[in-house]
N, C-alpha and C positions, 0 to 999 in steps of 0.2 A: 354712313360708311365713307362715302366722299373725303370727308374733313379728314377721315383720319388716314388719308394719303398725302394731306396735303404739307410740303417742304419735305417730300421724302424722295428718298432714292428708291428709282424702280428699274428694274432690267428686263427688258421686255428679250424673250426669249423664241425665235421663230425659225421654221423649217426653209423660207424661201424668200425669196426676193417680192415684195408686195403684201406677204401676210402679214405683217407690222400696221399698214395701211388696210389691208382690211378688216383685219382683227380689233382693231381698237384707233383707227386714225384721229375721229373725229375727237374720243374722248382723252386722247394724247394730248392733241393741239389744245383743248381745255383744262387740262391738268399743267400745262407748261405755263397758258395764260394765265390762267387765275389759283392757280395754285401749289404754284412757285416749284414744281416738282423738278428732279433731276434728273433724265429718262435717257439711258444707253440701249441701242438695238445692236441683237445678235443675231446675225442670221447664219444659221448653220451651213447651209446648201447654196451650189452654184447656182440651182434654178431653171433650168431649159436643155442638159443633154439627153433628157430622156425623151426628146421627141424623135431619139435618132433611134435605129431600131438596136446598134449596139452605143456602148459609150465612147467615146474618143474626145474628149474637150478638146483637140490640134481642129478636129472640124467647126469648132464653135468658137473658136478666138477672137472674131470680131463681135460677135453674138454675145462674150462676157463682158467684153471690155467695154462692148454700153452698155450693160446690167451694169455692172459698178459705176457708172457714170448717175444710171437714172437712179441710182437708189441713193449719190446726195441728189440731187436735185429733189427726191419724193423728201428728204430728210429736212430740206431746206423749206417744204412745203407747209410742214409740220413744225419746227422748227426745237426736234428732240437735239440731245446735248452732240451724242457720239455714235458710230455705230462700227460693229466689227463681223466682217465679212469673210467669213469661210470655205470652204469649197467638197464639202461632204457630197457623194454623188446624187443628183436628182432625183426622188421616184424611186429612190434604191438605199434608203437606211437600212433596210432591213438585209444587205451585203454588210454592215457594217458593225463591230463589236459596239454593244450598247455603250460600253466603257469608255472607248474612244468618244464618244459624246459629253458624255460624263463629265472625262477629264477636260474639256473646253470649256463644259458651264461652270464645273469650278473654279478654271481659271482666271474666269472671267468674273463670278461671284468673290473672289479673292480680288483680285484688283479693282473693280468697283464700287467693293462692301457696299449693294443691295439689302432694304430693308424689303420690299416687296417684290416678287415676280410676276407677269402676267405671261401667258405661254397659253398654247393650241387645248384645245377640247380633245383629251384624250379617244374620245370616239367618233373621230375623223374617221371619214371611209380613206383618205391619204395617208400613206402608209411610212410619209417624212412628218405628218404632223402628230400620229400616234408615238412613235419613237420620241419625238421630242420632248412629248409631256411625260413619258418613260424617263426619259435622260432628267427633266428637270426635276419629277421627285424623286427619285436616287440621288439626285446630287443637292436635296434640301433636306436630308432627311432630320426629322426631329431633335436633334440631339443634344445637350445643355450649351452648348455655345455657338448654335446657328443662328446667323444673324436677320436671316429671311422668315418675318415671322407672318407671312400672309402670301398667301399664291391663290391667283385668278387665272381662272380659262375664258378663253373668247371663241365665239363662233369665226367662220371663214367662209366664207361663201364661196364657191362652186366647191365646197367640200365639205362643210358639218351636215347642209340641209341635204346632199342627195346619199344618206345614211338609209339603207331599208327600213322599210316602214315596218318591220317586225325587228329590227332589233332593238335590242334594249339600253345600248349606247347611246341615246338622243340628246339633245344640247337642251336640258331643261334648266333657263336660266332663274337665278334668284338675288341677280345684283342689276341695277338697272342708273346706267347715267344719263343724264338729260345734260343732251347737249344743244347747240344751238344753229340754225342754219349757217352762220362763218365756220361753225366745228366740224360740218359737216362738208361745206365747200370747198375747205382744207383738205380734207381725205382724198375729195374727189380730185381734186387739184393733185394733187399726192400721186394719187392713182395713175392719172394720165401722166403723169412722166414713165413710167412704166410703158416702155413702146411694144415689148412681145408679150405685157399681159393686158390690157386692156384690151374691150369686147363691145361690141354693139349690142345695145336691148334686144332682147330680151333677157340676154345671158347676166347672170348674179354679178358680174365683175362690172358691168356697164356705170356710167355714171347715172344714168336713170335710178336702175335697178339697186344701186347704193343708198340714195333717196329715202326710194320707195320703201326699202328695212329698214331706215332708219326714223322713219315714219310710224312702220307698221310694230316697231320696238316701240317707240315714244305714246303709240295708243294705247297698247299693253298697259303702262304706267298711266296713263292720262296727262301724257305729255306731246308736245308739237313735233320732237327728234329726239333720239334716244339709242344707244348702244349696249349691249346686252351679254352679261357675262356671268361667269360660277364660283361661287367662293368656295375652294377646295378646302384652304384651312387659312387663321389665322389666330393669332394669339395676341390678345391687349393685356 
């Protein structure tokens, strides 16, 4: 499965500032290296007004202006092609017409002409990462001259794993890449530039706890580091 990403254009498709990097960082930075790929990140959302009890982004203006700072630096970390930065409100797609989403991933799949997507695990208990993966098959749908002919979901950590354990939305992966401790120290590198996401262990965002799943993914496989994801569809 690997190879046949490889020299391809992919558009990675994310809800927030850092899911790019948790979602898929290490196996970015490996796909860039060795496999000559051309990878543009979107990110939908501004990322941090929903810590306020209502929204006002005038209270968060210095709070965005380094989120766009640290997200080249995470970019530079990894060192994907482009990225394009939006401001759909935090923690609240679901205020938002699904269309109006829509219309960005299209417009962005129009100008990057994307042969693959990778985008959120539809059954995030995150209620910006469900929409998204909404928004992205709506706006890939099947039809004789879409040019996206493979879409992958990725986990996120402090969002796919604390899913209730009785439902039936769980991130059971069936695509598995092996990657390598520098793939992995890229992410984490990535990661800490991220000044209001990054966490101390125990917590899933920590650079430990990043590690440690990509550990406990790569034993899955009988592999040393490994990143773990779901082929929705694709067509050869």
């Amino acid at each position: 499965m690997l190879e046949s990403l490889r020299n391809k254009r992919i558009l990675l498709v994310v809800a927030h500032p850092d899911d790019e990097l948790l979602g898929l960082g290490a196996t970015m930075h490996k796909l860039i290296k060795e496999c000559n790929c051309a990878i543009r990140t979107i990110i939908l959302g501004e990322g941090i007004t929903s810590r306020s009890d209502k929204r006002d982004p005038k209270l968060w203006e210095d709070e965005l202006k380094k989120h766009r700072q640290n997200i080249e630096d995470a970019r530079a970390a990894i060192g994907y092609e482009s990225v394009g930065v939006y401001d759909f409100p935090d923690n609240r797609f679901d205020s938002v017409d699904l269309l109006d989403i829509v219309k960005v991933i299209e417009a962005e799949k129009q100008e990057f002409q994307p042969e693959i997507i990778f985008t959120h695990h539809g059954g995030d208990v995150n209620i910006d990462h469900q929409r998204t993966f909404e928004a992205v098959i709506t706006a890939t749908r099947p039809m004789e001259h879409e040019k996206v002919h493979t879409i992958i979901t990725f986990e996120t950590p402090s969002g796919t794993e604390w899913r209730a354990s009785s439902d039936p939305k769980h991130f059971i992966p069936n695509f598995f890449v092996e990657v390598s401790e520098e793939n992995v120290d890229a992410k984490i590198k990535g990661m800490e530039s991220y000044e209001f996401e990054k966490r101390a262990f125990p917590h899933p965002r920590s650079p430990k706890a990043l590690k440690v799943l990509a550990q406990q993914r790569g034993i899955i496989v009988g592999k040393k580091y490994a990143e773990a994801f779901v082929i929705i569809r694709t067509i050869s």
